[in-house]
C-alpha positions in Angstrom: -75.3 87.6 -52.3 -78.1 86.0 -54.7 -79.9 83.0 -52.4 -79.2 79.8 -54.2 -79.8 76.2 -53.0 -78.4 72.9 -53.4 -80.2 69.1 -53.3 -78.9 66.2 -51.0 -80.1 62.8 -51.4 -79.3 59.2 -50.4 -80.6 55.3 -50.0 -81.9 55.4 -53.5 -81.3 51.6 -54.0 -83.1 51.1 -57.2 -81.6 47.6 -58.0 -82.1 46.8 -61.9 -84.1 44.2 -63.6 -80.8 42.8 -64.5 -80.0 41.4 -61.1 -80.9 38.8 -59.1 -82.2 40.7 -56.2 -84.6 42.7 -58.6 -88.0 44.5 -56.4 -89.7 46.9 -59.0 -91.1 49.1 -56.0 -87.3 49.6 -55.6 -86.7 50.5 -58.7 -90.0 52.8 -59.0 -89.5 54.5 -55.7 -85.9 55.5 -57.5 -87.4 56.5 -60.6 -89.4 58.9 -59.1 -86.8 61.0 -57.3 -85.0 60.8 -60.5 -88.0 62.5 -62.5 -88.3 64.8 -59.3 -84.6 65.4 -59.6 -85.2 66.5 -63.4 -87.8 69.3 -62.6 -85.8 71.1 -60.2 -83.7 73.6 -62.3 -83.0 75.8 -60.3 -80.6 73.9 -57.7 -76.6 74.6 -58.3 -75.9 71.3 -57.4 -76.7 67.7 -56.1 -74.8 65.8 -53.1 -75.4 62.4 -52.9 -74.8 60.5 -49.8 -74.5 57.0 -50.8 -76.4 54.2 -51.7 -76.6 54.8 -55.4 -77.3 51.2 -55.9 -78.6 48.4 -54.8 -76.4 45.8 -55.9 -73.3 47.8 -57.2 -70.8 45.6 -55.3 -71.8 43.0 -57.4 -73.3 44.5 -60.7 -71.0 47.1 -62.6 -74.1 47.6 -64.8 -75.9 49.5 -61.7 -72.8 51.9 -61.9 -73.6 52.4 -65.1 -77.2 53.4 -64.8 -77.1 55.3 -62.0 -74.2 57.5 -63.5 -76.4 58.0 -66.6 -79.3 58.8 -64.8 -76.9 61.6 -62.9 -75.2 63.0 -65.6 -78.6 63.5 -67.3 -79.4 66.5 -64.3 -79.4 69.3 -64.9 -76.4 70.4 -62.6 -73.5 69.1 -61.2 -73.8 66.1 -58.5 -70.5 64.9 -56.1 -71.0 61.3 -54.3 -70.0 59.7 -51.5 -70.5 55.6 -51.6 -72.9 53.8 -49.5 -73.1 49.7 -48.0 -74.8 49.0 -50.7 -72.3 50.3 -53.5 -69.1 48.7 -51.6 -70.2 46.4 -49.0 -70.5 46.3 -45.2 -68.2 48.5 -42.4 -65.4 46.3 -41.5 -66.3 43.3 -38.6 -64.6 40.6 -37.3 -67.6 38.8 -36.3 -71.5 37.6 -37.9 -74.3 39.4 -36.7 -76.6 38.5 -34.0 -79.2 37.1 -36.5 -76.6 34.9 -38.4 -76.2 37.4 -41.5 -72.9 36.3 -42.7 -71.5 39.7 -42.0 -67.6 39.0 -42.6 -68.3 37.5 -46.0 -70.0 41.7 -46.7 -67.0 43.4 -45.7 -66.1 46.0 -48.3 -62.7 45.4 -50.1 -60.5 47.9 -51.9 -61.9 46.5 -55.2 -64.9 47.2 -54.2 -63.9 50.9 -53.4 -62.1 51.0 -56.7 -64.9 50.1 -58.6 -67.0 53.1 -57.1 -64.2 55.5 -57.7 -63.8 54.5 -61.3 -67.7 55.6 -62.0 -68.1 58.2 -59.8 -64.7 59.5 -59.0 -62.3 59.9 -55.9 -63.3 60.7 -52.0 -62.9 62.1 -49.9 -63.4 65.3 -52.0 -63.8 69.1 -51.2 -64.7 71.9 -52.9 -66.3 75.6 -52.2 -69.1 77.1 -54.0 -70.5 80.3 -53.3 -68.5 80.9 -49.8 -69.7 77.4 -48.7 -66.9 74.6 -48.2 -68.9 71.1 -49.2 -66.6 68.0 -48.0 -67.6 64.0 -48.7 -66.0 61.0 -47.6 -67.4 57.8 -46.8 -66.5 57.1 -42.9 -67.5 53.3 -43.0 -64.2 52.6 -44.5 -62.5 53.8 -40.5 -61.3 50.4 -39.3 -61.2 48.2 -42.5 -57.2 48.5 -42.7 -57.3 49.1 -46.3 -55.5 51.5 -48.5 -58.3 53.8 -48.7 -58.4 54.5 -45.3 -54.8 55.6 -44.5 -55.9 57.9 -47.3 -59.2 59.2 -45.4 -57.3 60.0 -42.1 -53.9 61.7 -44.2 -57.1 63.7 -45.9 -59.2 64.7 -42.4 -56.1 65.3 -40.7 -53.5 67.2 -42.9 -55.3 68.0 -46.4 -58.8 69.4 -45.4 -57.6 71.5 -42.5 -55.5 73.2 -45.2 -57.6 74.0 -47.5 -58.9 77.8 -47.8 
C-alpha cells in the first residue's frame, strides 16, 4: 500500500465581521490555517472536529463562509459540530462564575441548522482500509431527538458496519 495522509483540525472560531462578537485576530488566526489548508495537496482528506464557527448558533452567514472556505480544498473534508456551532452540552444548572449556562444549551434547531450545511452525524466511512467515524458526543444527555439517534448509531449501526 502507497502511504497517504489525512488533515484533522478544530477550534477554528473565525467569527465574521458581520457579527456582533467580531475579534479580527479571530478571524486572521482562521484565515491562516485556511491558506495553510490550501497548500497541502497532497492530503486525501480533511476531518474537522468542530468549532467551525464562532457564532454559528446565531449567524447562518458563518455556515455559509465556513462551508465555502471548505469546499474550496482541495479534497474532501467530513465535520463533526462543535459548542460554538450548536451551543453548550446539556445543564440543569449556571456555572460557577454566573455564565448563564441553561440559556446556551444546544436545541435540535440548532443541530438542524449544522446538519443542513454540513450534512448528517454521526457518519462513517472507510478509506484506504481505515474506518473514520464522527459524531458529536456533547449532545449525550440533552434528551433531544438527535441523541436517541447517536446511541441507536454507536450501538447497533457502527458495530455493523464492515
Amino acid at each position: 500500500m502507497q502511504p497517504w495522509s489525512f488533515l484533522h483540525i478544530c477550534d477554528l472560531q473565525p467569527g465574521s465581521p458581520k457579527s456582533f462578537r467580531f475579534q479580527q485576530r479571530f478571524y486572521d488566526n482562521c484565515q491562516t490555517a485556511y491558506h495553510q489548508l490550501q497548500n497541502i495537496t497532497d492530503a486525501d482528506l480533511l476531518l474537522v472536529g468542530g468549532d467551525l464557527t464562532r457564532d454559528g448558533s446565531l449567524h447562518d452567514f458563518e455556515f455559509e463562509e465556513a462551508k465555502k472556505e471548505l469546499d474550496a480544498l482541495p479534497y474532501p473534508y467530513h465535520a463533526i459540530p462543535g459548542n460554538m456551532d450548536t451551543c453548550n452540552k446539556h445543564t440543569n444548572r449556571h456555572g460557577a462564575t454566573g455564565r448563564e449556562d441553561i440559556r446556551l444549551n444546544m436545541t435540535a434547531e440548532q443541530l438542524d441548522n449544522y446538519t443542513k450545511h454540513f450534512g448528517e452525524f454521526p457518519w462513517s466511512f472507510v478509506h484506504k482500509n481505515v474506518r473514520f467515524s464522527g459524531f458529536y458526543a456533547a449532545i449525550a444527555g440533552s434528551n433531544l431527538p438527535h441523541e436517541a439517534r447517536m446511541w441507536e448509531w454507536l450501538e447497533k449501526e457502527l458495530p455493523s458496519l464492515p
